[in-house]
C-alpha positions as CSV (number, residue, x, y, z in Angstrom):
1,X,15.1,-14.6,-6.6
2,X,12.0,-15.9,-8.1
3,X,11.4,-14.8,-12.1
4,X,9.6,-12.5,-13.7
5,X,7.5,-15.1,-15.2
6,X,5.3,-15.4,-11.8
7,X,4.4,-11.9,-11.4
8,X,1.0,-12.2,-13.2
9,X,-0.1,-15.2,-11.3
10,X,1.0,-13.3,-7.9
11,X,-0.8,-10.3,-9.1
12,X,-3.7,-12.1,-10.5
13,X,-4.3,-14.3,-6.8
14,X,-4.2,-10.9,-5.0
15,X,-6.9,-9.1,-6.8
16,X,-9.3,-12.0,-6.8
17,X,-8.4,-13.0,-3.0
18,X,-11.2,-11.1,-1.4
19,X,-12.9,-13.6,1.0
20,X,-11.4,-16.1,3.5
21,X,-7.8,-16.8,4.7
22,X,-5.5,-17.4,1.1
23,X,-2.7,-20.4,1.5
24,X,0.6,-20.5,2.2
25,X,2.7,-17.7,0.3
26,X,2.0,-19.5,-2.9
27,X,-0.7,-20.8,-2.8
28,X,-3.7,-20.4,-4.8
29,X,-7.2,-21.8,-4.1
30,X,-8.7,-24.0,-5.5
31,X,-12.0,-26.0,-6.1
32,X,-10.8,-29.1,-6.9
33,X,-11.7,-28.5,-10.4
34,X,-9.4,-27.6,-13.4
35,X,-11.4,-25.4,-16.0
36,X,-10.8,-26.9,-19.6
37,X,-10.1,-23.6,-21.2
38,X,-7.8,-20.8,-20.2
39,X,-9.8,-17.7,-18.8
40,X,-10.0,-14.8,-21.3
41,X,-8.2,-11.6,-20.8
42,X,-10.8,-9.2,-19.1
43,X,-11.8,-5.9,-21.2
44,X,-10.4,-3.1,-19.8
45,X,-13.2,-1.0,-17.7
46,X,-11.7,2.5,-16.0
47,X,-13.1,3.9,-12.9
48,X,-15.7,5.9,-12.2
49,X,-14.9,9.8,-12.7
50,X,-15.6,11.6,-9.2
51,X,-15.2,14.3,-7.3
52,X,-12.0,14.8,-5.3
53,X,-12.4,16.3,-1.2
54,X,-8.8,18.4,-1.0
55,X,-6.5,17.4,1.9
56,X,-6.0,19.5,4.2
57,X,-2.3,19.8,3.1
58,X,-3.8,20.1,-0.5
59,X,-6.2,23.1,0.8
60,X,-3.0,25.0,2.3
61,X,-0.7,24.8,-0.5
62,X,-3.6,25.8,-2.8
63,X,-3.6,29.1,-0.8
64,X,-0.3,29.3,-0.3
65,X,-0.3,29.2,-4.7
66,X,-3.0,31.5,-5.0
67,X,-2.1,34.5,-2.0
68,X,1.9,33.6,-1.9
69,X,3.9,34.6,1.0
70,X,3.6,35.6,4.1
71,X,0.3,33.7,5.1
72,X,-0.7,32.2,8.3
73,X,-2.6,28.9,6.9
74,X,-5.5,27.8,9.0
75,X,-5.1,24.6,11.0
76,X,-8.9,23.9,11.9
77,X,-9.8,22.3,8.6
78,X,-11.9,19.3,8.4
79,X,-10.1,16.0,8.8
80,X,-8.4,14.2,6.6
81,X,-10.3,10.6,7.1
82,X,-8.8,6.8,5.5
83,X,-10.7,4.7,3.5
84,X,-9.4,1.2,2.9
85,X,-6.1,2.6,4.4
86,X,-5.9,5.3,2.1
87,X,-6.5,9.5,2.7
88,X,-7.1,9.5,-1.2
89,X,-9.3,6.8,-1.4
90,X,-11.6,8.5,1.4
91,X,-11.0,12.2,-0.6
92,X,-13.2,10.5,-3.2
93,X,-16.4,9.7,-1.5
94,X,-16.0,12.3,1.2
95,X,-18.7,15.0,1.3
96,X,-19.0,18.0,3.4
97,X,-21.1,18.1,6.4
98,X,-22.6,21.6,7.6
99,X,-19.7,21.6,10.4
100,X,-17.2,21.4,7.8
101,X,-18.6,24.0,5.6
102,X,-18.7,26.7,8.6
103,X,-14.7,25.5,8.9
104,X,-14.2,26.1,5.3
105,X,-16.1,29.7,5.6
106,X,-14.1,30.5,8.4
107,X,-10.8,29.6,6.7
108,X,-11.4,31.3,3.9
109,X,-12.2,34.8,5.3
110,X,-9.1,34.0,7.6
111,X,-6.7,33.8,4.5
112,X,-8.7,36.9,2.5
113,X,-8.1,39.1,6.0
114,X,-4.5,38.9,5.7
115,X,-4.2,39.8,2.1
116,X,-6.7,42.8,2.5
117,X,-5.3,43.6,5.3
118,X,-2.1,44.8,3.3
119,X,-3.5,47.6,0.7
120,X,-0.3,47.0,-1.5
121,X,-0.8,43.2,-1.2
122,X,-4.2,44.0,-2.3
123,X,-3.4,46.1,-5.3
124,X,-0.8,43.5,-6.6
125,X,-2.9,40.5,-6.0
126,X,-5.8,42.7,-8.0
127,X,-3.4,43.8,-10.7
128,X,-5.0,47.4,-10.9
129,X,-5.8,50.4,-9.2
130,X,-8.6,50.4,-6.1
131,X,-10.1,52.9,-7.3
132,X,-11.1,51.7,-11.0
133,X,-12.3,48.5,-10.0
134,X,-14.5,48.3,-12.7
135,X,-15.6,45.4,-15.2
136,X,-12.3,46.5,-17.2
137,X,-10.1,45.6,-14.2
138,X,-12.0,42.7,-12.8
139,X,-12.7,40.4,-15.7
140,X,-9.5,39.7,-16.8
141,X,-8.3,39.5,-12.8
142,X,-11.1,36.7,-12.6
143,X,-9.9,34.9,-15.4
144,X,-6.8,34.8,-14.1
145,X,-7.6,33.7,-10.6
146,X,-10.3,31.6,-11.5
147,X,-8.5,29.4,-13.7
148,X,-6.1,29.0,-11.0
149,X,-8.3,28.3,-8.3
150,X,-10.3,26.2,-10.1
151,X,-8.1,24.5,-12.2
152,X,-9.6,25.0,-15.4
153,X,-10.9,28.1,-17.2
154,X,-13.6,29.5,-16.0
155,X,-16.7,29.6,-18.6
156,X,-17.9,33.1,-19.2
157,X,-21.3,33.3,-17.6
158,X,-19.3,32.2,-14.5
159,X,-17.3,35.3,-14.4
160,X,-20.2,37.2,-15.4
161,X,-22.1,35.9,-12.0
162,X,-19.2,36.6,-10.0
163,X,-18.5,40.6,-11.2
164,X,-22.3,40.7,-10.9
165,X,-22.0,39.3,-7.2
166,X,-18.6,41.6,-6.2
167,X,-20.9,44.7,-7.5
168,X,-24.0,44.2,-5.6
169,X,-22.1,43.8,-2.6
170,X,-20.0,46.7,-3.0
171,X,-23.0,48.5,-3.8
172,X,-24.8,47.6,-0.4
173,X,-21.6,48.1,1.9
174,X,-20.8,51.3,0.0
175,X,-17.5,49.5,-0.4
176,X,-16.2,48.2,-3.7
177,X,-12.5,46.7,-2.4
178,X,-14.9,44.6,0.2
179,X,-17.4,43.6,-2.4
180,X,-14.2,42.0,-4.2
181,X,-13.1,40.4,-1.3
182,X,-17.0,38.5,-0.7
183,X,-16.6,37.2,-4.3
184,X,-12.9,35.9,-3.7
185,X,-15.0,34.1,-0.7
186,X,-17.2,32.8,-2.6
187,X,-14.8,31.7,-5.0
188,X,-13.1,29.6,-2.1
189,X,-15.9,28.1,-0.8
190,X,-17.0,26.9,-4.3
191,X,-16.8,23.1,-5.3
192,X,-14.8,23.7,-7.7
193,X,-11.9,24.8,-5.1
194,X,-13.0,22.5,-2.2
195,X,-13.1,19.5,-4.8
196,X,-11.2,18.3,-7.5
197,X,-13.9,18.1,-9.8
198,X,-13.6,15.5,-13.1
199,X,-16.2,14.5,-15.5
200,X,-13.8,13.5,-18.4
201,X,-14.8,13.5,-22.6
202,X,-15.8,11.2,-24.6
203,X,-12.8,9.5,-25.9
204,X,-12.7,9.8,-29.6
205,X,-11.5,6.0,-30.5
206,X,-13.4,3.9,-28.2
207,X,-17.5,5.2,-27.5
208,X,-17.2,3.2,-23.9
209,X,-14.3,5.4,-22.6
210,X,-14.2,8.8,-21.3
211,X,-10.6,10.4,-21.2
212,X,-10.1,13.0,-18.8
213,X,-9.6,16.7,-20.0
214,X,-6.4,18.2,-20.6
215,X,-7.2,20.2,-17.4
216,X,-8.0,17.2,-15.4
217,X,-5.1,15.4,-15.8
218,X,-3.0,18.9,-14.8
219,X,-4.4,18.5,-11.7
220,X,-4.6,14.5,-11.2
221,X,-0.6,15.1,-12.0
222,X,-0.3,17.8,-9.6
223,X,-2.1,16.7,-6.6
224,X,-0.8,13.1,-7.0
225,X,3.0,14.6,-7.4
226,X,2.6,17.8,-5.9
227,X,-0.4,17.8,-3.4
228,X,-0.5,21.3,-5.1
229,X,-2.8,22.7,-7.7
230,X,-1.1,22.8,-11.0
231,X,1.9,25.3,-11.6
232,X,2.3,27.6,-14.4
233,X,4.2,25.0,-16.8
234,X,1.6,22.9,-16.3
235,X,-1.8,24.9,-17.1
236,X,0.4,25.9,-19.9
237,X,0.4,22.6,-20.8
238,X,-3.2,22.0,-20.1
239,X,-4.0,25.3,-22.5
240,X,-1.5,23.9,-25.4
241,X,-3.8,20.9,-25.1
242,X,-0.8,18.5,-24.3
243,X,-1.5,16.4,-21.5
244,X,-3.8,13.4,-23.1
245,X,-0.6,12.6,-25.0
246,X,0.9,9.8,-22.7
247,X,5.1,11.1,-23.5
248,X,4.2,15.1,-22.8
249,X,2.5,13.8,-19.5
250,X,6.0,11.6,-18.9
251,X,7.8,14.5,-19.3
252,X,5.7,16.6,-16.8
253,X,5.4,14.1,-14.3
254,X,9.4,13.7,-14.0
255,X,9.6,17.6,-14.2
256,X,7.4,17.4,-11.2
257,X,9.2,14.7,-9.3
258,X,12.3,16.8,-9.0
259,X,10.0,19.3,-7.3
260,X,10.9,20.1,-3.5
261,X,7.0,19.3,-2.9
262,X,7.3,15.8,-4.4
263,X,8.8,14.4,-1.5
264,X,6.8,15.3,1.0
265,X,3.5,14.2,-1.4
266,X,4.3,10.8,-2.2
267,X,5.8,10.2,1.0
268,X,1.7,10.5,1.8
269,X,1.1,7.5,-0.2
270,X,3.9,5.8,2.2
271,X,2.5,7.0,5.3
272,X,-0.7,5.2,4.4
273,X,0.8,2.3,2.9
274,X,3.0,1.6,5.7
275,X,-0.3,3.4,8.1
276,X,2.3,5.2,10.0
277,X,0.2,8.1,10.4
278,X,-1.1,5.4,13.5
279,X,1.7,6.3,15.6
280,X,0.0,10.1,16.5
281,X,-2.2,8.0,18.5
282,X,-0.2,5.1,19.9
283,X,-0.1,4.4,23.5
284,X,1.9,2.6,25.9
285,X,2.0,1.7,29.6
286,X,4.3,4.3,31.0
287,X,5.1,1.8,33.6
288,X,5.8,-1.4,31.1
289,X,8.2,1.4,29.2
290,X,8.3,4.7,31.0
291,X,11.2,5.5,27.9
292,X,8.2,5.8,25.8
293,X,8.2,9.3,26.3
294,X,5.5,12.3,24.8
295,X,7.8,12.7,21.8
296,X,9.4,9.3,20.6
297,X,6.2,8.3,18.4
298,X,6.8,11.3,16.3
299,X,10.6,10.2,16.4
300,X,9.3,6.9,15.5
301,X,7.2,8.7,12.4
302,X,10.0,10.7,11.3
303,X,12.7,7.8,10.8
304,X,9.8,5.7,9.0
305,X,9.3,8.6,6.6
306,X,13.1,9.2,5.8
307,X,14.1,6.2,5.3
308,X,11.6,5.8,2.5
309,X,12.3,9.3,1.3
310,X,16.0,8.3,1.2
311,X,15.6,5.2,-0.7
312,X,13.3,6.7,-3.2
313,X,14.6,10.1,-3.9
314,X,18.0,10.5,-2.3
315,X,19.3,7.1,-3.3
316,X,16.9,6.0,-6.0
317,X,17.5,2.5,-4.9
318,X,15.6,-0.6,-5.3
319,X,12.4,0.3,-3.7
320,X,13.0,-3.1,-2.1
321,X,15.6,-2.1,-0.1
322,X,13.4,-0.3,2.3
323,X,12.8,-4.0,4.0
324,X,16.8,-4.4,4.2
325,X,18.5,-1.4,4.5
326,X,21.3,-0.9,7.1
327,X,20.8,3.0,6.8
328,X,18.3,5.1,9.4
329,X,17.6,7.8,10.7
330,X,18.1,8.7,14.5
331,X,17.1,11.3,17.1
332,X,19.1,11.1,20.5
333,X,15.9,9.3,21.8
334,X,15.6,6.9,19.1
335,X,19.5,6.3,19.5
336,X,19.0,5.2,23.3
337,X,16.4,2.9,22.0
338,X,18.3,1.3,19.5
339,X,21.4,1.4,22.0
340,X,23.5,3.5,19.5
341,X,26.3,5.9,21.0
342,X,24.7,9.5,20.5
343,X,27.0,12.2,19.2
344,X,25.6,15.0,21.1
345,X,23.2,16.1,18.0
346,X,20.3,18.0,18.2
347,X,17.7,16.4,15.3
348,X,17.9,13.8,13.2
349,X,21.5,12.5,11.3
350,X,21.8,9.3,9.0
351,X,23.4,6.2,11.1
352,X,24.7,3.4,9.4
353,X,23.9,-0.2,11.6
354,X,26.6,-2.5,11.7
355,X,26.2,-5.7,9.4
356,X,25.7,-8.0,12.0
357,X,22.8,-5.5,13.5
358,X,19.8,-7.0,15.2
359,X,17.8,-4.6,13.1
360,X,17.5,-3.9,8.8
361,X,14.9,-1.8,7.3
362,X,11.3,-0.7,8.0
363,X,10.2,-3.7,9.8
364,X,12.8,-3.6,12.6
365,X,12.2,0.2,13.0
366,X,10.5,0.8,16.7
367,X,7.5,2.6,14.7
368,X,6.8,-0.5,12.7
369,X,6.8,-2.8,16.4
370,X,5.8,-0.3,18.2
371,X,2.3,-0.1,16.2
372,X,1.9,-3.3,15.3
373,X,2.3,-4.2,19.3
374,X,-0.7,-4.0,22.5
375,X,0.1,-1.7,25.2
376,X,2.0,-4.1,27.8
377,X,3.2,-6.8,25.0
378,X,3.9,-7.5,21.8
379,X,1.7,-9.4,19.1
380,X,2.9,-11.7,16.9
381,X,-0.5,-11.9,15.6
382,X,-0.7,-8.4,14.5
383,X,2.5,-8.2,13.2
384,X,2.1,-10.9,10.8
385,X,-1.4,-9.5,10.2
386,X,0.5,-6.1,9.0
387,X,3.0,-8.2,6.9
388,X,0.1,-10.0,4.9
389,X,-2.4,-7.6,4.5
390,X,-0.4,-4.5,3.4
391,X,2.4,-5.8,2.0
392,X,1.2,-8.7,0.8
393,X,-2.3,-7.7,-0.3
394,X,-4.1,-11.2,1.3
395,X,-7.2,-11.0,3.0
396,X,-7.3,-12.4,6.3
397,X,-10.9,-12.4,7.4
398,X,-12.2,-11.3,11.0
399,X,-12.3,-14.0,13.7
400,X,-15.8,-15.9,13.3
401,X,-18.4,-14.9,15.4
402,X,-18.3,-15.5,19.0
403,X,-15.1,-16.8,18.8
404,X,-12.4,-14.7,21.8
405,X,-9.4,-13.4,20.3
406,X,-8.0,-12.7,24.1
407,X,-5.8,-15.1,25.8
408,X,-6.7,-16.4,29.3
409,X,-4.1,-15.4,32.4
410,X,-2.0,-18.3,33.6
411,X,-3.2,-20.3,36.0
412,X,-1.2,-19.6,39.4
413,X,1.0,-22.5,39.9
414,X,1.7,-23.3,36.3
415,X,4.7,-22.9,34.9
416,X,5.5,-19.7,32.9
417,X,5.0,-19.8,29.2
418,X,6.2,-17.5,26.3
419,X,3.5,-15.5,24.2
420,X,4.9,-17.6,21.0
421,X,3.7,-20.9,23.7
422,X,0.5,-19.3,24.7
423,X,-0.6,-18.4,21.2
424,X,-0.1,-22.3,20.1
425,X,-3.8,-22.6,21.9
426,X,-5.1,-20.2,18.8
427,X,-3.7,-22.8,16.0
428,X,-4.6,-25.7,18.0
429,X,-8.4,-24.4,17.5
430,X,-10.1,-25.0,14.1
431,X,-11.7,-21.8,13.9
432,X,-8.5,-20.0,14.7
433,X,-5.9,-22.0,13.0
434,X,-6.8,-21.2,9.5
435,X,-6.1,-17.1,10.0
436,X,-3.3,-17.8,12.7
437,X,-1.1,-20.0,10.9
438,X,-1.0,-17.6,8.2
439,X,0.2,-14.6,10.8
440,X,1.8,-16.0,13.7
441,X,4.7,-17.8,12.0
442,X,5.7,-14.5,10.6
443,X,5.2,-12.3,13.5
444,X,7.4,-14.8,15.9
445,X,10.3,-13.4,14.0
446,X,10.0,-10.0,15.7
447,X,9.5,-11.1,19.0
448,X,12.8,-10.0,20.1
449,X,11.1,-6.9,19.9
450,X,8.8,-5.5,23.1
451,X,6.2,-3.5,22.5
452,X,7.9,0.1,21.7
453,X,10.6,-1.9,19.5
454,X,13.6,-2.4,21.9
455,X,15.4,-5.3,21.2
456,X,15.8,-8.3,23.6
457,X,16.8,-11.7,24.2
458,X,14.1,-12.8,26.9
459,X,10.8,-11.4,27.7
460,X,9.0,-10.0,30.4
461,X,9.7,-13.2,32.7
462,X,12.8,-14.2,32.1
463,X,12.0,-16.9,29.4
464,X,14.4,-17.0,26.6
465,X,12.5,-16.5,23.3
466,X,12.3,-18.4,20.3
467,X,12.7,-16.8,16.9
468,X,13.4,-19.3,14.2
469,X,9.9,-20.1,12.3
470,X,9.0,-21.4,9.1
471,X,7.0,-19.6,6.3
472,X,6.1,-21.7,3.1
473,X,8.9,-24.2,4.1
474,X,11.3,-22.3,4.3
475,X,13.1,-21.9,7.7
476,X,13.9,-18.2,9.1
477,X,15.2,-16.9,12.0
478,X,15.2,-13.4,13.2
479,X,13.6,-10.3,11.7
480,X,16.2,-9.5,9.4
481,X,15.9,-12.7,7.4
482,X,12.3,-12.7,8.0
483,X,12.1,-9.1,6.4
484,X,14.6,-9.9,3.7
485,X,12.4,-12.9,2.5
486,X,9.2,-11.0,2.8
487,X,11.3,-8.4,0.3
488,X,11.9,-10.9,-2.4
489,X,8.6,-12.2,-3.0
490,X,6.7,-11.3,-5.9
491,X,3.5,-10.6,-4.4
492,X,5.2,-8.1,-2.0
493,X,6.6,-5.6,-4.4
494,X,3.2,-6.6,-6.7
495,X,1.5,-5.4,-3.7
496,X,3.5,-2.5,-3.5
497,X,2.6,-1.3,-7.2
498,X,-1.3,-2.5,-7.2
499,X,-1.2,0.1,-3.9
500,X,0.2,2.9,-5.2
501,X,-2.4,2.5,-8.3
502,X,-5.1,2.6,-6.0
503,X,-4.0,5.2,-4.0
504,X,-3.4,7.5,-7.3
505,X,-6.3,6.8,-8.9
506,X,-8.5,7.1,-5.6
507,X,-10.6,3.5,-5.3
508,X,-10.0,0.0,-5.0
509,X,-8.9,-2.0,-8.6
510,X,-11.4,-3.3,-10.1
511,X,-11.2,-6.4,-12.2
512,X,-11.7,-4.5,-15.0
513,X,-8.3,-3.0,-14.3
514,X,-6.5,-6.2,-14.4
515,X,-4.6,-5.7,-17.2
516,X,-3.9,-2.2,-16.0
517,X,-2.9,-2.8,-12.9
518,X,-0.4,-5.9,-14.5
519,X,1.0,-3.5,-17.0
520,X,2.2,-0.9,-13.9
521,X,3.7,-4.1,-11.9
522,X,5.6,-5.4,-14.6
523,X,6.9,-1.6,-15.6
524,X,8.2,-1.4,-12.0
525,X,10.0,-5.1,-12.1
526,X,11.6,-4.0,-15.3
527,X,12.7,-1.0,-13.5
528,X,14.3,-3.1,-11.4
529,X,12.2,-1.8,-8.7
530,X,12.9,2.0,-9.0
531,X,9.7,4.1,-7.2
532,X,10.0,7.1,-9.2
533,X,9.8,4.8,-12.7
534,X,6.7,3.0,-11.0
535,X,5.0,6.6,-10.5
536,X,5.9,7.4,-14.2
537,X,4.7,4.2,-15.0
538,X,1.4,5.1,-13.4
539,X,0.5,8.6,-14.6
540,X,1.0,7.2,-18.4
541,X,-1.2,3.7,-17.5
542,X,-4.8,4.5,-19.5
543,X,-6.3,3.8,-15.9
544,X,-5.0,6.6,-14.4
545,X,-5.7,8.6,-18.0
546,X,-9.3,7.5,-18.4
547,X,-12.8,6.7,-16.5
548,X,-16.2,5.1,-17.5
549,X,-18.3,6.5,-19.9
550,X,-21.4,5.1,-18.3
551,X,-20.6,7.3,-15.0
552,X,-19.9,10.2,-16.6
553,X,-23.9,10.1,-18.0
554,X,-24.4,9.3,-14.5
555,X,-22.6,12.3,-13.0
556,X,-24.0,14.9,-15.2
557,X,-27.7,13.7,-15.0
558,X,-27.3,14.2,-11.2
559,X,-25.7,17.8,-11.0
């Protein structure tokens, strides 16, 4: 294994690698010149403070928090898009279009007709009786809800708007209960629901920064850990003024993580990561591989998302391990794939592989091939693109104009050729090689896996193939060995960390985050690679703690 001396220069190369093919694993460029002083350490400069678009999951569990149980939670919300391969990222410059607002309306009234239409539900939800609803019943109710729904407390001239909007409304239906129920509406509908809304405070030590509120970081915690608004424990927090001190937001953060809903909301920032949300749309020739039935790519999901949920939670293992691991998660279906005797179960139960197994980890699962793999055939172009891209964090450019990415048919008469043969044609070619021989040597390690992941030992005409390849000189054979090496390099679990701050935080890292970004990869080597100390790691990091003064001035002259 390499030292943990390298890491900076692996992380460094990454951030600064934003045009053209990179080198070899390794490699970094170079102009042929050697600068005659050491660069200087860049200042730090935060992010930009923003406004938030909730998921749709996010949306749910907020009404789920607000109403409670039983509620039927709308499904037609507005999607939940990807920007730069991350739902967060694109929840940051996401508005809402007039389409989406009617969805939001709708949703709204559909979650306030179930709780008034139980007249007990109403009352307890109210906290008083129907028929004093009167400033001396509402005010304190609003408080109270507001500072939940909202996520902060809600200034007084706010509430004073709202009582003044629930009476005139109840005063023109002749109905006081349903001039309660347009204000909770309106509530719902508001901004400061829809969005997470942060502006941050001028940071008392350093004029330049802007720290967020004790407010805003309950809810960065929340939504990041959670995909929740924040509990109880931690607007208490938030009202105790705790949570700019980076130990108290430690100690939430972990109470968080052994949360039943921490799971399921960081396994979001693994679904992205690993863009397994892909598979919902997959498709495949039903007559190349009529096993690829309606159901196996959400099989194909599912064991994806446990095995990272059992390495990071269950097991607490070297997050590494999700690239080796001998332990899955099988349906009967996915059990006929992988040609595994099938108890007789009905959902999912953990399988051990055998040591000598064909298959290790996330990269041999079918849902990694499967995606990664055209609709007849497989790709060894875009599996290798995956590997350095998103796990690696290169930048492999698009071909150059006018240059075909297709391969031509065979001529009749000439003798059959693998894909790995047919692809030589693309490294042969200047414009192609560059990009080519940085994936296809990686992806010709899979190709004993078709296109929905079944293994195999020739292809689709009878030719044997070839998977030994080389990647920075070093000789591998197989997916297993290829994934294990990918596992071990430095710039793969770099990638991992630099990832996961971008996703928390919401945008790309900036160069001004350098340091920042460093300071969370080294945390999580020094872990020895444990996910939950890398999300720690991150929630105390002052760029997930602070933003830019300058565009906070910016925000607040716009609003």
């Amino acid at each position: 294994m390499l030292g943990r001396s390298h890491w900076g220069a692996w992380l460094l190369v990454g951030l600064l690698a934003n045009t053209g093919c990179i080198g070899e694993i390794g490699d970094q460029r170079s102009t042929g010149e050697v600068p005659d002083d050491p660069p200087t350490e860049p200042s730090f400069v935060p992010a930009e403070a923003t406004l938030h678009r909730l998921t749709a999951k996010q949306l749910q569990n907020s009404w789920l928090d607000l109403f409670g149980e039983p509620l039927v939670l709308p499904a037609d919300l507005p999607g939940d898009d990807r920007l730069y391969g991350f739902s967060s990222i694109a929840a940051s410059s996401t508005t809402i279009a007039p389409i989406d607002a009617e969805k939001y309306e709708q949703a709204s009234y559909a979650v306030l007709d179930q709780v008034w239409s139980d007249p007990a539900r109403r009352t307890a939800l109210l906290g008083c009786d129907e028929a004093s609803l009167d400033e001396a019943c509402l005010r304190p109710f609003l408080e109270d809800f507001l500072e939940q729904a909202w996520r902060r407390p809600a200034a007084t001239e706010e509430v004073t708007q709202l009582l003044s909007l629930m009476t005139a409304i109840g005063s023109d239906l002749g109905d006081p209960v349903a001039g309660v129920k347009f204000g909770l509406a309106a509530v719902l509908q508001s901004p400061n629901f829809l969005f997470r809304v942060e502006v941050g405070e001028q940071d008392p030590t350093n004029a330049k920064l802007l720290r967020f509120t004790h407010w805003e970081m309950a809810s960065r915690l929340s939504f990041l850990l959670a995909d929740s608004p924040p509990d109880e424990e931690l607007r208490e927090a938030a009202r105790q003024g705790d949570l700019q001190d980076p130990q108290r937001v430690e100690e939430e953060a972990r109470r968080l993580l052994a949360l039943p809903r921490a799971k399921e909301a960081l396994t979001r920032f693994f679904r992205d990561f690993m863009n397994v949300s892909a598979l919902d749309t997959v498709d495949k020739s039903a007559e190349a591989f009529p096993q690829f039935s309606a159901t196996m790519a959400a099989s194909m999901r599912s064991e994806m998302e446990q095995i990272f949920q059992a390495v990071a939670f269950d097991q607490t293992a070297d997050f590494r391990s999700v690239f080796s691991t001998r332990e899955t998660f099988l349906n009967e279906e996915l059990a006929n794939l992988y040609g595994v005797e099938w108890t007789g179960a009905q959902d999912f139960v953990p399988v051990t592989l055998a040591a000598d197994s064909t298959r290790a980890g996330l990269l041999t699962t079918p849902g990694f091939l499967a995606l990664n793999a055209h609709e007849t055939q497989t790709s060894p172009t875009h599996r290798g693109r995956f590997v350095r891209i998103n796990l690696l964090c290169e930048d492999i450019p698009p071909p150059p104009p006018g240059v075909s990415t297709s391969l031509p048919e065979p001529e009749p008469g000439q003798p059959l050729q693998t894909l790995r043969e047919r692809l030589a044609q693309h490294r042969d070619d200047p414009a192609c090689a560059a990009c080519h021989d940085q994936m296809d040597p990686i992806g010709f390690a899979f190709e004993q896996f078709d296109a929905i992941g079944r293994y195999r030992t020739v292809d689709e005409n009878g030719l044997t193939l070839d998977v030994a390849t080389e990647v920075n000189g070093v000789p591998l054979t197989g997916a297993v060995e290829m994934a294990a090496y990918i596992a071990e390099l430095p710039q793969a679990s770099a990638c991992i960390a630099r990832r996961f701050y971008e996703h928390a935080g919401a945008h790309l890292a900036t160069e001004g985050e350098a340091t920042q970004v460093q300071t969370v990869v080294d945390d999580f080597v020094a872990s020895d690679f444990a996910f939950q100390s890398l999300v720690v790691s991150l929630v105390t990091n002052d760029g997930f703690r602070y933003a830019t003064a300058q565009a906070a001035e910016t925000t607040e002259q716009g609003q």
